[in-house]
C-alpha positions in Angstrom: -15.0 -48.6 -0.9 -14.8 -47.8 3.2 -13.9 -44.1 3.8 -10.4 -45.2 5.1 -9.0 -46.6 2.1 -10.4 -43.3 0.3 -8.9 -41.1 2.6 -5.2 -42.5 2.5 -5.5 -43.1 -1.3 -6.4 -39.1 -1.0 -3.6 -38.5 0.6 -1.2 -40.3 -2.1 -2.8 -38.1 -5.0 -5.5 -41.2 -5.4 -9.0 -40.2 -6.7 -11.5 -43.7 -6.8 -13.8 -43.6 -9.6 -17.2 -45.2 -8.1 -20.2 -46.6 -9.5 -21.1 -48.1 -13.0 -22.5 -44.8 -15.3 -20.7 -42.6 -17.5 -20.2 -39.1 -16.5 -22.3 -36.6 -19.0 -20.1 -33.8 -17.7 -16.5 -34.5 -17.6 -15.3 -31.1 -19.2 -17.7 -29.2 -16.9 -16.6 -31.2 -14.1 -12.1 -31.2 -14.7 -12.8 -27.8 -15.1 -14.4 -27.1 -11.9 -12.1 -29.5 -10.4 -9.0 -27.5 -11.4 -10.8 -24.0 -11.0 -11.9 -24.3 -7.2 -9.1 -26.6 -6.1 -6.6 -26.0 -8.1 -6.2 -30.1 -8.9 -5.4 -31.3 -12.1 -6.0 -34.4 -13.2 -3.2 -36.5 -15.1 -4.4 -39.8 -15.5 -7.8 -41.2 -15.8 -10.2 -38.3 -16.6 -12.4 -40.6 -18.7 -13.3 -42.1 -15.0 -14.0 -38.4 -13.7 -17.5 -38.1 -11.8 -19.1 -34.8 -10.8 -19.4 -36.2 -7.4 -15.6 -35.5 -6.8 -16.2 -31.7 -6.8 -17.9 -32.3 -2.9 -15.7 -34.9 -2.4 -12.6 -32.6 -2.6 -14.4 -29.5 -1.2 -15.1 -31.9 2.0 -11.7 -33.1 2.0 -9.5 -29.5 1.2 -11.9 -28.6 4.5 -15.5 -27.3 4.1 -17.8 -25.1 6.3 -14.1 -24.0 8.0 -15.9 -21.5 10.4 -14.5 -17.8 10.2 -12.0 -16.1 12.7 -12.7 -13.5 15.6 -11.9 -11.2 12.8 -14.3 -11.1 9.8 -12.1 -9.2 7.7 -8.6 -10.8 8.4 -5.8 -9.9 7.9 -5.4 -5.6 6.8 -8.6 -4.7 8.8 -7.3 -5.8 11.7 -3.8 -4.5 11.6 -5.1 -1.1 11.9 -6.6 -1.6 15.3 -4.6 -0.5 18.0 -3.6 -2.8 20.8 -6.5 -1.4 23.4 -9.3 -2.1 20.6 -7.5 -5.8 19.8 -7.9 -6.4 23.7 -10.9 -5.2 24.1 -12.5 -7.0 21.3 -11.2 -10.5 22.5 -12.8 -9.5 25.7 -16.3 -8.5 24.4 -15.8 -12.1 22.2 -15.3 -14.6 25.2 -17.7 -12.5 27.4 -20.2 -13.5 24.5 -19.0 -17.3 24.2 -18.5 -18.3 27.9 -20.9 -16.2 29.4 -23.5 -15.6 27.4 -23.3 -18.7 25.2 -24.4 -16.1 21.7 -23.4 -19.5 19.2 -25.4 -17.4 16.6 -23.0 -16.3 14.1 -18.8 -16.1 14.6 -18.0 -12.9 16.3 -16.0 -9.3 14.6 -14.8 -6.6 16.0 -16.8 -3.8 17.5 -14.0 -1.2 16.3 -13.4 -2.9 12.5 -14.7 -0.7 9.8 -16.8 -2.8 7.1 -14.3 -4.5 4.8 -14.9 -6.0 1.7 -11.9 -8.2 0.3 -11.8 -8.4 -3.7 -12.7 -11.7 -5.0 -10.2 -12.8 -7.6 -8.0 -15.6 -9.1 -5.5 -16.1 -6.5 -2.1 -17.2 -8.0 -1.5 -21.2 -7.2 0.2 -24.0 -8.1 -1.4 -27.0 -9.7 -1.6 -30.1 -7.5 -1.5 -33.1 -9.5 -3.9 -36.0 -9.2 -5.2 -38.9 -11.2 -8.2 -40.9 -10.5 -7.9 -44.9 -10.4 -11.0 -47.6 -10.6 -12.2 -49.7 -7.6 -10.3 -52.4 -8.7 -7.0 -49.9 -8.8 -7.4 -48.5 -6.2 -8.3 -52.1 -3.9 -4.8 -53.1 -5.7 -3.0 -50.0 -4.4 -4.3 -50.3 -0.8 -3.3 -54.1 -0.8 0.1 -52.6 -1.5 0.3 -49.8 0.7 -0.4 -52.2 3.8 2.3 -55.3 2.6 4.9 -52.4 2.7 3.7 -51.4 6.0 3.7 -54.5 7.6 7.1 -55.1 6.2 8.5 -52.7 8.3 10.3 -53.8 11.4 9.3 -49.8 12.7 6.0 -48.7 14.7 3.5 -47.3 12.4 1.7 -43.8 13.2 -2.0 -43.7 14.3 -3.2 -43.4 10.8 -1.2 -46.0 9.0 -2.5 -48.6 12.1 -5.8 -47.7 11.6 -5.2 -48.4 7.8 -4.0 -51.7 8.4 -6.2 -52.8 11.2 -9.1 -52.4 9.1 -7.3 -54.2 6.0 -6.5 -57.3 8.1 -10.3 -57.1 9.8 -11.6 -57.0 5.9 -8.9 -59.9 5.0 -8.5 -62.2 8.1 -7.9 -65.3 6.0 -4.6 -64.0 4.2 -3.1 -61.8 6.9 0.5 -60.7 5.6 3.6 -61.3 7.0 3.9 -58.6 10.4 7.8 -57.6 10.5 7.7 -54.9 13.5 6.5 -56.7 16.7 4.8 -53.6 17.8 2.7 -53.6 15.0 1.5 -57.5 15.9 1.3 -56.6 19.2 -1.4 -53.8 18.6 -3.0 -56.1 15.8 -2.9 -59.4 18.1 -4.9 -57.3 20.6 -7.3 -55.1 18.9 -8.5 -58.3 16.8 -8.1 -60.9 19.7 -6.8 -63.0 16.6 -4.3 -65.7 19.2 -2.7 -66.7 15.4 -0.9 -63.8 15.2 1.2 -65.0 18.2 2.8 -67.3 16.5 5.7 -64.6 15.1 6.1 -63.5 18.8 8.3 -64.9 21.7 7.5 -65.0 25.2 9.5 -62.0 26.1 7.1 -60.1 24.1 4.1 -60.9 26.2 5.2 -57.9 28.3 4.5 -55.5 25.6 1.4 -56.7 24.9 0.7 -56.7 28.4 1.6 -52.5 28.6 -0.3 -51.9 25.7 -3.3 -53.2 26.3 -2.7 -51.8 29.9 -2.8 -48.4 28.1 -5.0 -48.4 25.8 -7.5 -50.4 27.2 -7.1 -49.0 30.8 -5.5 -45.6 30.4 -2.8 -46.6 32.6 1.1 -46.5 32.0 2.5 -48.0 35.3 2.7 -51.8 34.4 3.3 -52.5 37.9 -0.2 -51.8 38.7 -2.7 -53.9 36.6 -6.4 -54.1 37.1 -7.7 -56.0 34.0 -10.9 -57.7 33.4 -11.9 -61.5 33.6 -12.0 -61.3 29.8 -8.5 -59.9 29.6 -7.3 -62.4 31.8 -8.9 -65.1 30.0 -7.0 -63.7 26.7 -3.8 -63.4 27.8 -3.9 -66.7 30.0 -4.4 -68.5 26.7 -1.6 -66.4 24.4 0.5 -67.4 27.0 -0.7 -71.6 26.8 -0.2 -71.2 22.9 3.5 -69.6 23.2 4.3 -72.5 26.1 3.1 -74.6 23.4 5.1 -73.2 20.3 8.7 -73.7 21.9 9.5 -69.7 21.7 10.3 -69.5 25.1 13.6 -67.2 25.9 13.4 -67.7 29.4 16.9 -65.5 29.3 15.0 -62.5 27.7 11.9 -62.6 30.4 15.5 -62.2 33.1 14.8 -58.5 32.0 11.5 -58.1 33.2 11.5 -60.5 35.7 9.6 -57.9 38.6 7.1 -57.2 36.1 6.4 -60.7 35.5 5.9 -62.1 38.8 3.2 -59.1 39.5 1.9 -59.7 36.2 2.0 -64.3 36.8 0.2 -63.3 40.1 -2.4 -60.8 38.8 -3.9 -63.2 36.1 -4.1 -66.0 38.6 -1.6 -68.0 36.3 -1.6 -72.2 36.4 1.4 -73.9 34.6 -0.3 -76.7 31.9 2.9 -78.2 30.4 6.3 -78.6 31.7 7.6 -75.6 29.9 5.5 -73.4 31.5 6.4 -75.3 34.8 9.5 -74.3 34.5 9.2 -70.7 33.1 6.8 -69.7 36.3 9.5 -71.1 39.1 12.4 -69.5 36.9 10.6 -66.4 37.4 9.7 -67.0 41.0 13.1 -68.1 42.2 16.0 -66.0 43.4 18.9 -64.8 40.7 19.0 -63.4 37.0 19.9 -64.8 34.3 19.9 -62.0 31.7 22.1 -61.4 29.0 22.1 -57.8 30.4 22.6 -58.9 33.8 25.9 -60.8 32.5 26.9 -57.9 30.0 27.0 -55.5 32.7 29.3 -57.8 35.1 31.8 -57.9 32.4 31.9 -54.0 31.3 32.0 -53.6 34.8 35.4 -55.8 34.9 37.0 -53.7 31.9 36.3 -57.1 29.5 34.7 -54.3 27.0 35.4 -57.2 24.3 33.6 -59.9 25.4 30.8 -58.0 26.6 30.4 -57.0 23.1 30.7 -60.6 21.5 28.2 -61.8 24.4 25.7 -58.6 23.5 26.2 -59.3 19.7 25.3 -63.7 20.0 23.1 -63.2 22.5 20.7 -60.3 21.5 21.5 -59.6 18.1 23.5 -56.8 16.6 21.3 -53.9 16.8 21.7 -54.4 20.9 25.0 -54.1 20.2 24.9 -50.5 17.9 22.6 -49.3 20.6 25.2 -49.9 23.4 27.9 -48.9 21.5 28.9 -45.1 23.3 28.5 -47.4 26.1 31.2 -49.7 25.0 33.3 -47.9 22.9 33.8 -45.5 25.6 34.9 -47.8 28.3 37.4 -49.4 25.9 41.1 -47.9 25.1 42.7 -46.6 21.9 43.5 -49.9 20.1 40.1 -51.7 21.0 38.1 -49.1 20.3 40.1 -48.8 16.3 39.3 -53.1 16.6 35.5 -52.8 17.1 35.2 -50.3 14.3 37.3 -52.2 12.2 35.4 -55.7 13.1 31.8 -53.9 12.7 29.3 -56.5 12.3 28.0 -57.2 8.2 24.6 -58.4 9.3 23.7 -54.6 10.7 20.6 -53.7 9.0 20.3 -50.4 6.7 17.7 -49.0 9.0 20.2 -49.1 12.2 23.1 -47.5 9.9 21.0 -45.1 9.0 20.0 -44.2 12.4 23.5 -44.3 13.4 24.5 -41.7 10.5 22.1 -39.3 12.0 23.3 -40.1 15.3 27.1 -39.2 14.8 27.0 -36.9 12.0 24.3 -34.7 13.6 25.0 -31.7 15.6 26.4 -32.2 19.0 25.2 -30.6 21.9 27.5 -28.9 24.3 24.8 -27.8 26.9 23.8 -31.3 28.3 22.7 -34.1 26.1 18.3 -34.0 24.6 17.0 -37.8 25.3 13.8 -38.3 22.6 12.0 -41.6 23.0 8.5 -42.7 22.2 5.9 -44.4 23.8 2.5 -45.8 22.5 3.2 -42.9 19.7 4.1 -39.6 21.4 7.0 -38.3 21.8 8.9 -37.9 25.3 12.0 -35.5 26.0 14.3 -35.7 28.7 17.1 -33.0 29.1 20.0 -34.3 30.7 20.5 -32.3 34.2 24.2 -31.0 35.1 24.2 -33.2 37.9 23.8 -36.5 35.2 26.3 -34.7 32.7 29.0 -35.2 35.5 28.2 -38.8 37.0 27.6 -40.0 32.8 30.9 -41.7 31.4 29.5 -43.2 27.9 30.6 -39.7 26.1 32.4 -39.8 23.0 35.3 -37.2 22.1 34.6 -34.9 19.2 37.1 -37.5 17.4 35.8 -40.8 18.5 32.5 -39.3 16.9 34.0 -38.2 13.7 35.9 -41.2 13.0 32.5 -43.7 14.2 30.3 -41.3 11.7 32.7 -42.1 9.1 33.0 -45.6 9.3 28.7 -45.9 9.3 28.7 -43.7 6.6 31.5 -46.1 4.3 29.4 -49.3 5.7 25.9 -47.9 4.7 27.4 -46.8 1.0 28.5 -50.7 0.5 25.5 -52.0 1.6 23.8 -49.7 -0.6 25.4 -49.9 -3.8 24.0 -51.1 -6.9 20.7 -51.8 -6.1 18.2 -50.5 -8.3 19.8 -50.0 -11.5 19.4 -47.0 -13.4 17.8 -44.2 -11.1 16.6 -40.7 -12.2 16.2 -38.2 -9.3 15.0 -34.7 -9.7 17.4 -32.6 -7.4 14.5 -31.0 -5.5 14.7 -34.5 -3.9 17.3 -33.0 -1.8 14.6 -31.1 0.5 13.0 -34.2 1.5 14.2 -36.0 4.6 13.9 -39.8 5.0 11.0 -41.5 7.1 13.3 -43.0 9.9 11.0 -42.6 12.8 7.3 -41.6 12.2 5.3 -43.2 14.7 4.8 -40.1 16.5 3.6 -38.1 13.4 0.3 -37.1 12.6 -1.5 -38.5 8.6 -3.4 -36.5 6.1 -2.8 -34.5 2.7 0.4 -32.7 2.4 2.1 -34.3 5.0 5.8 -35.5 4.8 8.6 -36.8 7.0 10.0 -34.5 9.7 12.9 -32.3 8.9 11.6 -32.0 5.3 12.0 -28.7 3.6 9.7 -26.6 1.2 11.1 -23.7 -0.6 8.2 -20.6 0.4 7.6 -18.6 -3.0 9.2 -15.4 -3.1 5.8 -13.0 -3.0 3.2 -15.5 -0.8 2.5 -15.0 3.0 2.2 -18.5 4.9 -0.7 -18.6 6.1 -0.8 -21.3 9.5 -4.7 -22.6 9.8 -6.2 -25.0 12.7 -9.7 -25.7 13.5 -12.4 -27.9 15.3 -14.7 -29.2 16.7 -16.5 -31.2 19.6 -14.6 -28.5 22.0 -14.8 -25.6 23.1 -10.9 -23.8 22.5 -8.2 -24.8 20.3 -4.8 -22.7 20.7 -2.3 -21.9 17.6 0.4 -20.3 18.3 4.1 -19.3 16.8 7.3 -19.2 18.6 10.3 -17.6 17.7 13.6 -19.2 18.4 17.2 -18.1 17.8 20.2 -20.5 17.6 20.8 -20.9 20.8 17.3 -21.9 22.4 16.3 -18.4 23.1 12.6 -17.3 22.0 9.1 -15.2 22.0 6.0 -16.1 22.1 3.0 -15.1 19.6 0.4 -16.1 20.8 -3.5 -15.1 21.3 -1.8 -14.1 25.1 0.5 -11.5 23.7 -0.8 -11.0 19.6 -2.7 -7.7 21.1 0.5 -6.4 21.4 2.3 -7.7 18.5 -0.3 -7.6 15.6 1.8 -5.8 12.6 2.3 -6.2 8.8 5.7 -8.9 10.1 2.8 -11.1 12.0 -0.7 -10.9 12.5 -3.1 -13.1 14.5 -6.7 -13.4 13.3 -8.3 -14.0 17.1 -10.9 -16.9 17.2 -13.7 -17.8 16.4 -13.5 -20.3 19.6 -16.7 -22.1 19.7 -20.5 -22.6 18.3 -22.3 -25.0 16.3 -19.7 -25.0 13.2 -16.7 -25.3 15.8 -13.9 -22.6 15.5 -10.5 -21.5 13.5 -7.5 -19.5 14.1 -4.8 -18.3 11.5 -1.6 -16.2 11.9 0.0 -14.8 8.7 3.3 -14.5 8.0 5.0 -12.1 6.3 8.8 -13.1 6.1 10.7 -10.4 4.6 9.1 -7.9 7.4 9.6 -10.4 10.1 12.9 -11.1 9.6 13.4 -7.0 9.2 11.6 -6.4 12.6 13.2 -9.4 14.3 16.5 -9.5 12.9 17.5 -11.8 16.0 15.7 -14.9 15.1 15.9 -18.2 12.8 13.4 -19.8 13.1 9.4 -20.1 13.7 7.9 -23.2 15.3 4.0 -23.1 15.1 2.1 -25.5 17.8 -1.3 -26.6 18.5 -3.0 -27.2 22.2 -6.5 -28.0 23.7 -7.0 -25.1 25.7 -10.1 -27.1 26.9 -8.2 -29.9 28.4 -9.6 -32.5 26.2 -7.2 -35.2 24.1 -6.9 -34.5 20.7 -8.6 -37.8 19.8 -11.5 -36.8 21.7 -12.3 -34.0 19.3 -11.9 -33.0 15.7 -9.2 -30.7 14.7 -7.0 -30.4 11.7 -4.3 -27.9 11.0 -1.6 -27.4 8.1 -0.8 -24.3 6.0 -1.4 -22.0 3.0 0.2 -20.0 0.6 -1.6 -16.4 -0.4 -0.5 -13.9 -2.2 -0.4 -10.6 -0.5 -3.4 -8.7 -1.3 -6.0 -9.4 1.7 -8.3 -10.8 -0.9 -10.6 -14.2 -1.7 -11.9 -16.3 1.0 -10.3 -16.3 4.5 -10.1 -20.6 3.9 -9.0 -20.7 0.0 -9.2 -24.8 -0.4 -6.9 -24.1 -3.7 -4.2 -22.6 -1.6 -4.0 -25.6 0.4 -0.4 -27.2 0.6 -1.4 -29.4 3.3 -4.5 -30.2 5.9 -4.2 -33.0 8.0 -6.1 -34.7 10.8 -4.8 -34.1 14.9 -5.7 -37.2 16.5 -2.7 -38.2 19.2 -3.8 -38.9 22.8 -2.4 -36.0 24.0 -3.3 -31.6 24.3 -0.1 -30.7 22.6 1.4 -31.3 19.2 4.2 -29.4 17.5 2.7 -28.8 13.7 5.8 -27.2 11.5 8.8 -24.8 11.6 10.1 -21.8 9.5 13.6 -21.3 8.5 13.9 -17.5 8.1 17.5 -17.5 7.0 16.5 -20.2 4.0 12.9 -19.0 3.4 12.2 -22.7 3.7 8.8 -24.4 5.5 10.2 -27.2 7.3 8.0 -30.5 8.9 7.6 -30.9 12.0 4.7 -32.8 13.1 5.3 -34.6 16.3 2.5 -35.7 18.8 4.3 -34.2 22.2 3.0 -36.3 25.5 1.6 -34.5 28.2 -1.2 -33.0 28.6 -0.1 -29.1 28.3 -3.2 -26.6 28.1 -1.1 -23.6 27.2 1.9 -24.0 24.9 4.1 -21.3 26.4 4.8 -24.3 29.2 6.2 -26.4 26.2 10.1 -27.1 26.1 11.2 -26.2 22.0 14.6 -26.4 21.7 15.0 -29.8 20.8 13.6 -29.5 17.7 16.4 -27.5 16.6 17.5 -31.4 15.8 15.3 -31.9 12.9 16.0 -28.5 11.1 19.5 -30.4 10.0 18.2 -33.6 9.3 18.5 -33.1 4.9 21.8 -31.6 5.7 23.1 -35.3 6.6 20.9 -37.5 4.6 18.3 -36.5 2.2 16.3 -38.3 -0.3 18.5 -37.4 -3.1 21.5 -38.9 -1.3 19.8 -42.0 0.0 18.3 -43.3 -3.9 21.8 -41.7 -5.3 23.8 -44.2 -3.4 21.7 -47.1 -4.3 21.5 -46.5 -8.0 23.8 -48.6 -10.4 23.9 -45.5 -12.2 21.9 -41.6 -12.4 20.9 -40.8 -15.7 19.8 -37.5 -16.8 17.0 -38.3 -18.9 13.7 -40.0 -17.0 13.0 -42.4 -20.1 16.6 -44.2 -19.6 15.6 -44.7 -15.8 14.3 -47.9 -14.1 13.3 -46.2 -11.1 12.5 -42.4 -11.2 12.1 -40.5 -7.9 10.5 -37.0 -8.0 8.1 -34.2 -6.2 6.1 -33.8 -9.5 4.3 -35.8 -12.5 7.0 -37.2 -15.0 7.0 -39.2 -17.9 8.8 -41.9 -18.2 9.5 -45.8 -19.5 6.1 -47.9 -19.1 7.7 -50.2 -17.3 9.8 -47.6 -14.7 9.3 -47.5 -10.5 7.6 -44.1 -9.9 8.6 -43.1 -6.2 7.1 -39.8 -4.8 8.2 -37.6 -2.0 5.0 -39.0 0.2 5.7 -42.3 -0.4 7.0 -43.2 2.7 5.6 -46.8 2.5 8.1 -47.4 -0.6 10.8 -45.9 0.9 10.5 -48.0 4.4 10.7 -51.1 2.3 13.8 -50.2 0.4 15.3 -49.9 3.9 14.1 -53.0 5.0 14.4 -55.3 1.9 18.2 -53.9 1.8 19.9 -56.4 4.4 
């Protein structure tokens, strides 16, 4: 089986079972298994193979190279702050100057330190392992709910299915999300996959392959080969020739098309493409927009929604309605709530919900978008506060939360029976948007929250390699926006039992590492002031993450400085950098809750030191379970919650349960699951 499927199976808990002979071992080898990694094995053992010891040493992370600091953590925090900054010194001298790759660096000042090796306290991860044929069945259904999301899928999800349609090209799924076919239509140069697009949508294709063939953004200026030419020239003879042509739509766009028409060297072949190219060539538009805007402007807030609604659908219409509602008075504004469309899908609602029952901002509006995966942030400036007129009041947005709130619970209801949900399902925040996040083990949607064990330090890990520097670092940040930095710029003169930084080990054959521990009770005591922690990761080195290999994610250890520096058992989570970007935000801390909460958002720009970052608009996520959670989302779609997992049609825990043959297991990283439940609900 190809190393992709095994890798995302891994990440679902999925162990493949390879080859034809029968392990001699498998007592030795369950027990190694659950000694070393701390993995147990729940279904399946009979198809256990000593092979899977390397196989999850490689994936936990093997031959992590060691920190600046040999004996991390209590050696070091007896170094004063001249000896700390004079080792880091001595250490780049020796990397950049002299180039001494021969063994990771350790302070000149540390006195020899020898950590105890013992049974570190952990809990079990549950796995079971699954034969080809399982496994092959499990992918197939992993990439059907994929493509049956009308969302953008992340960079590892894509690569999952891109190689599933490449190995299955004759019985290629239905693609819901356009920007999913789009990326599919030109990485496999397949023209049938057209056939669910509509001439308006040539202009994504168009930007995408403009970036990610040609590393340019700016649409206006395209320089594409004959072959691309060729391509698109005939994508666009197949669409004239399919009938989807919404001339009105292309309106939009219409600059962007005549430079694009030009560039390709475009010649009409049939009379719909005649009269597309002098449409587009011609004086006026036609848009729907154009024609929406001409009415709002003349206070006909009504019909500019009806036109917006038949026109483009309803979810124009929800994403235009501050817009609307705002420019409407008292008794139209009750009427559009009152006459809110039925045909809104439960993924808009649920968007919605988050958008009106989430904190509001006072101090100038945060505008996140995304764009070919990473994350953009615009903060509105004073001078766009006072010319912008599509602000709600405080009421408008109360009363519009409520309404989406009563619309999503009837569209909801009743739908899958009897449902058993563990309450810990509350923690888990829905997987609304993650295009922009980063795949591996451990990962789950943002805003996500883990309860830290009372006793265990977090432990924050990166490393790499293919480049010379990679940067961890951990920022503070109160309520209102304010922060510090820890960092390896400042750690010299913050290393204490609260926080302390292990230095790097920042290049050499076997790459480099960084860690900071975390000890929360201190940190809160010595910075009272602060909420919460947001750890980030940067290529010092300029490079794009893609262009190297790093992984980050986070341990739990129990106090004593003891065991390995890299304990693969203590693992909660290691997972794979890969945006096209320097900068990624990894995960936050709540220090009031002694909660971990998930982050991971691929940030773009191309940021070399993360004190130049912007943070506070990830204060967003930090209340995303307060609004929805898991637990609310399957509680309002159950017929009825029953105590006992046996009763239940569907069960939805964080841990291995035993139920009916026969029931739905849904787990707290099944996010492809939980996507189709959002879409199959219309």
């Amino acid at each position: 089986m190809k190393e992709i499927y095994k890798d995302y199976l891994f990440e679902k808990h999925i162990l493949i079972s390879e080859g034809m002979t029968e392990e001699k071992h498998v007592f030795e080898t369950l027990f190694a298994i659950a000694h070393f990694f701390g993995v147990k094995i729940t279904k399946g053992r009979e198809l256990v193979r000593c092979e899977m010891v390397k196989e999850l040493s490689k994936r936990f992370g093997e031959n992590v190279p060691e920190p600046f600091y040999r004996g991390f953590p209590q050696s070091v925090r007896d170094l004063s702050a001249e000896e700390l900054l004079f080792d880091q010194l001595i250490h780049y001298f020796n990397t950049y100057g002299l180039g001494n790759f021969d063994e990771p660096g350790h302070s000149v000042f540390e006195k020899d330190f020898e950590r105890a090796a013992f049974q570190e306290d952990t809990e079990v991860q549950e796995f079971v392992i699954q034969t080809e044929e399982e496994a092959k069945d499990a992918v197939r259904t992993i990439v059907n709910d994929l493509l049956s999301g009308s969302r953008p899928l992340n960079e590892r999800q894509y690569t999952l299915v891109l190689t599933f349609i490449r190995d299955h090209i004759e019985s290629i799924p239905d693609i819901v999300s356009k920007n999913t076919c789009v990326r599919l239509l030109i990485d496999t140069k397949n023209l049938s996959l057209a056939d669910s697009l509509n001439l308006s949508d040539v202009m994504k294709i168009v930007d995408e392959l403009n970036y990610r063939y040609y590393h340019n953004e700016n649409p206006k200026k395209l320089n594409f080969k004959n072959q691309d030419r060729k391509f698109l020239t005939a994508l666009l003879d197949r669409i004239f020739r399919s009938e989807k042509c919404d001339i009105r739509t292309c309106y939009e766009k219409k600059q962007l098309w005549n430079g694009f028409l030009h560039h390709i060297h475009y010649q009409p072949k049939n009379e719909e493409a005649e009269i597309f190219v002098h449409a587009m060539r011609t004086k006026g538009n036609e848009s729907v927009y154009s024609e929406f805007e001409k009415l709002m402007q003349e206070s006909r807030c009504q019909q500019a929604a009806e036109l917006l609604r038949e026109k483009k659908g309803t979810s124009a219409l929800l994403r235009n309605m501050d817009y609307i509602i705002s420019r409407m008075n008292k008794e139209e504004g009750q009427r559009f709530c009152m006459e809110f469309p039925e045909d809104c899908s439960t993924l808009i609602l649920l968007q919605l919900l988050f958008r009106y029952e989430g904190k509001q901002r006072k101090d100038g509006r945060i505008f996140k978008f995304t764009q070919h995966n990473l994350m953009k942030v615009h903060y509105e400036t004073p001078e766009e506060s006072e010319k912008g007129q599509s602000r709600l009041t405080e009421k408008q947005v109360k009363e519009v939360g409520k309404m989406i709130r009563s619309k999503l619970s009837e569209k909801l209801r009743n739908r899958l029976g009897k449902v058993y949900i563990e309450p810990s399902m509350k923690n888990y925040a829905l997987p609304l948007a993650e295009n922009t996040s980063q795949g591996g083990f451990g990962v789950l949607s943002k805003g996500s929250r883990i309860p830290i064990e009372e006793g265990k330090k977090l432990r924050a890990f990166t490393y790499w390699e293919k480049v010379n520097d990679i940067d961890l670092s951990v920022f503070a940040l109160t309520e209102y926006g304010n922060r510090r930095e820890f960092s390896w710029r400042t750690m010299s003169r913050h290393q204490s039992g609260a926080i302390t930084y292990s230095g790097d080990e920042t290049s050499g054959y076997l790459g480099g590492s960084e860690y900071f521990d975390i000890n929360l009770p201190e940190f809160k005591a010595r910075y009272s002031e602060y909420r919460y922690l947001i750890f980030c990761d940067n290529v010092y080195s300029g490079k794009n993450f893609n262009e190297c290999f790093c992984k980050a994610g986070y341990m739990l250890r129990d106090w004593e400085d003891s065991g390995q520096v890299y304990e693969p058992k203590t693992v909660k989570s290691a997972y794979r950098i890969n945006c096209e970007s320097t900068f990624a935000y990894l995960f936050g801390i709540d220090l009031l809750t002694n909660e971990f909460i998930w982050l991971n958002i691929a940030k773009d720009g191309n940021s070399r030191v993360a004190g130049d970052t912007t943070l506070s608009f990830l204060t967003d996520y930090f209340h995303l379970t307060e609004i929805m959670n898991m637990y609310d989302f399957f509680s309002m779609m159950a017929e009825k919650i029953v105590d006992d997992p046996m009763e239940a049609d569907v069960i939805v825990t964080d841990h291995e349960i035993e139920g009916a043959v026969e029931a739905e297991i849904i787990r707290e990283y099944d996010f492809e699951k939980i996507r189709a439940l959002m879409e199959t609900v219309k």
